[in-house]
C-alpha positions in Angstrom: -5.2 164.2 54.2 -7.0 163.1 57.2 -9.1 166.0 57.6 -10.2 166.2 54.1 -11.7 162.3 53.8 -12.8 162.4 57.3 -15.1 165.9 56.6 -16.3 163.6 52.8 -17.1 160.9 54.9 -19.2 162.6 57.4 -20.6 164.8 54.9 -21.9 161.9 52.7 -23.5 160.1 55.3 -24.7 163.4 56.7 -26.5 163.7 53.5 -27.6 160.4 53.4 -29.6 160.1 57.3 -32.5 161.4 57.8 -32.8 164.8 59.2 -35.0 167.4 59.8 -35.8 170.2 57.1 -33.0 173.2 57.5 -33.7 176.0 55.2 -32.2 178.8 53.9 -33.1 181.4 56.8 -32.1 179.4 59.4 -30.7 180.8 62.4 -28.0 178.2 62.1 -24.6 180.3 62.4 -23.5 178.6 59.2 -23.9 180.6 56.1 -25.6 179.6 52.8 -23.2 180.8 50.0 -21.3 183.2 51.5 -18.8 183.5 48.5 -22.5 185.2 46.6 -24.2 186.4 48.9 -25.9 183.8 50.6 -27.6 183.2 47.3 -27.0 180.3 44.4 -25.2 181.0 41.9 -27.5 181.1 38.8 -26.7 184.3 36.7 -28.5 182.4 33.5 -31.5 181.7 35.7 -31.8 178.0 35.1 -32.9 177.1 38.1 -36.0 179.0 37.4 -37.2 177.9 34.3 -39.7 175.8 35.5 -41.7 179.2 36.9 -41.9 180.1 32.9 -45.5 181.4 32.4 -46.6 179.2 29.2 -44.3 176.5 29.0 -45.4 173.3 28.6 -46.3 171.8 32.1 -43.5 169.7 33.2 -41.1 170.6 30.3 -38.0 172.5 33.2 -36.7 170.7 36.2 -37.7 172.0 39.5 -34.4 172.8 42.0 -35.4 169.9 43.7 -34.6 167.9 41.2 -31.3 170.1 39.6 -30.0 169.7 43.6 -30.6 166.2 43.9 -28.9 165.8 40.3 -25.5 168.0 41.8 -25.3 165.8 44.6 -25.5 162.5 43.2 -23.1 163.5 40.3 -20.8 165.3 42.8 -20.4 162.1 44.7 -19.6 160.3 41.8 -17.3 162.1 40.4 -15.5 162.0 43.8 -15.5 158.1 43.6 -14.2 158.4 39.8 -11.6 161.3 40.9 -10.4 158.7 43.6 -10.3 155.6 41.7 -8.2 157.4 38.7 -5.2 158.8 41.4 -5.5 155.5 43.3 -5.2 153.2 40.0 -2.7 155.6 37.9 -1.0 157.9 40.8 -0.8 154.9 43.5 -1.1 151.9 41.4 -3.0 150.1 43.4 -5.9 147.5 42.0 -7.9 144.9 43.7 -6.2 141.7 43.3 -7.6 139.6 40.6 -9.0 142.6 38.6 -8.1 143.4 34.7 -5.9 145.6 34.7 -5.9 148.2 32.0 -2.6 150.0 30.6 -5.0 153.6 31.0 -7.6 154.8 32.9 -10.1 156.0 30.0 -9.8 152.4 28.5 -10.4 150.6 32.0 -14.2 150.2 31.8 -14.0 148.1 28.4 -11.4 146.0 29.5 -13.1 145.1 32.9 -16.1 144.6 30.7 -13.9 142.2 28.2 -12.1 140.3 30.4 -14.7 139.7 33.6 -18.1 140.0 32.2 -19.8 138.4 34.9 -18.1 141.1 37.8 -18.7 143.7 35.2 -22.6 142.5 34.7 -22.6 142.2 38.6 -21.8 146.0 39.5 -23.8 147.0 36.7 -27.2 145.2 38.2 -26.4 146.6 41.4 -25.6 150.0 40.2 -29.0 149.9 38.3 -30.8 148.9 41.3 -29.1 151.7 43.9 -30.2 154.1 41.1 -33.9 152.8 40.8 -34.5 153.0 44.4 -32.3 156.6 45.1 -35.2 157.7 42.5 -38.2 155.6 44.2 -37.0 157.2 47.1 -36.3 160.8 46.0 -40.5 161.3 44.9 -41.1 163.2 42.2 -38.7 166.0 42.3 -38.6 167.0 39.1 -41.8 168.7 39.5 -40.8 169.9 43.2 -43.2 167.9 45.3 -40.8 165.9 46.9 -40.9 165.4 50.8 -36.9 164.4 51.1 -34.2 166.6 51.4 -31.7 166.4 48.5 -29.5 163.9 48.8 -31.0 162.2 52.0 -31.1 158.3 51.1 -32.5 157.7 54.8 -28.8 155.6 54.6 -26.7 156.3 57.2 -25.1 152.6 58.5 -22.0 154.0 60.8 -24.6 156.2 62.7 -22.0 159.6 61.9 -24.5 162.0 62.1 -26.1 160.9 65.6 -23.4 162.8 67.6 -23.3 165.6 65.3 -25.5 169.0 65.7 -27.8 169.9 63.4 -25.1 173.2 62.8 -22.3 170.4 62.0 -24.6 168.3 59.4 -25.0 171.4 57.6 -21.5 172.4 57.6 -20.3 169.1 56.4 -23.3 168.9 53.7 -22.0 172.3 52.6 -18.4 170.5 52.3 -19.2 167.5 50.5 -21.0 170.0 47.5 -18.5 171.8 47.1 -16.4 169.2 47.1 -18.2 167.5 44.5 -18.3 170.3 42.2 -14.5 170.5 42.3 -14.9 167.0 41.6 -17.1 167.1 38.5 -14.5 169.9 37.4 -11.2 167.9 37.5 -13.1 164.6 36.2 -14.6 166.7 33.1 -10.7 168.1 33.0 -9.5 164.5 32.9 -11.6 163.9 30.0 -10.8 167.1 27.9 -7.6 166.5 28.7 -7.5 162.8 26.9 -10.0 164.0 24.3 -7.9 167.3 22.9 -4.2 166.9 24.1 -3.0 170.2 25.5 -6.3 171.4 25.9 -5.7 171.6 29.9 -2.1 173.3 30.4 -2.3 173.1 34.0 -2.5 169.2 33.7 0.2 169.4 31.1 2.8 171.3 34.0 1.8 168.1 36.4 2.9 165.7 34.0 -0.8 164.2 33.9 -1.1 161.9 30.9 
């Protein structure tokens, strides 16, 4: 267990510092993608519809943007993942805090019953959102100077004794940790949505 939150933890804020540009063809012994050939994984080619000939300007995403997009939802849905097992698997809640009799009817209760803590998060959620965009550029049309995912935030100073091969590795991590994320948290939802719909959750019990 140890192993698993230290490599999310130094992975996040190894996205978060500031760092110098690493691309693709780096000499870096870490491989890009090895599990497809050191290339993403796009077989509908949506990550290249903004290079359509004709389309109207700005209408696709650039990859800065569809990156930036994969990492911020990854790390969400690693947050969510974690607060469902802690709340329902561990039962643990911070002391004072509504507590709902399920996880997919939390949110309204908190909302209900502590509107002022609920109102609170929300502000500052809004906030951390309008400056991770401030701060991103314009992305979406692929002129953005940042690396995706770099907030410039990186208060425990992780990444300062790591090399610039480990930041990579542990960036590489957290992404693919994330997608596993967004997985379970979308299977958590089907699950609740259409009852049986996820048999695998069904032989753990999950509810």
């Amino acid at each position: 267990m140890q192993l698993p939150l230290f490599a999310a933890l130094v992975g996040s804020a190894a996205a978060f510092a500031p760092a110098a540009t690493v691309t693709k063809t780096s000499s870096l012994s870490v491989a890009y993608n090895p599990e497809f050939g050191g290339e993403d994984f796009d077989p509908m080619g949506l990550g290249k519809m903004h290079e359509i000939k004709g389309a109207f300007p700005n209408c696709f995403p650039h990859t800065q943007y569809l990156e930036e997009s994969e990492i911020k939802h990854g790390r969400m849905a690693m947050l969510a993942w974690t607060g469902v097992w802690a709340t329902e698997g561990l039962g643990w809640h911070f002391p004072g805090a509504p507590v709902a009799d399920d996880w997919s009817s939390a949110l309204g209760v908190w909302a209900r019953e502590d509107p002022g803590g609920f109102g609170a998060i929300l502000a500052f959620i809004a906030i951390a959102e309008g400056e991770g965009v401030s701060h991103a550029g314009d992305n979406f049309r692929g002129v953005s100077k940042k690396i995706p995912g770099d907030m410039g935030f990186d208060w425990m100073g992780m990444t300062k004794s790591l090399s610039e091969e480990k930041q990579l590795r542990y960036k590489t991590v957290e992404k693919k940790n994330g997608r596993a994320a967004m997985i379970a948290m979308a299977s958590l939802f089907a699950l609740k949505a259409i009852p049986g719909s996820v048999p695998i959750m069904d032989s753990f019990g999950a509810h």
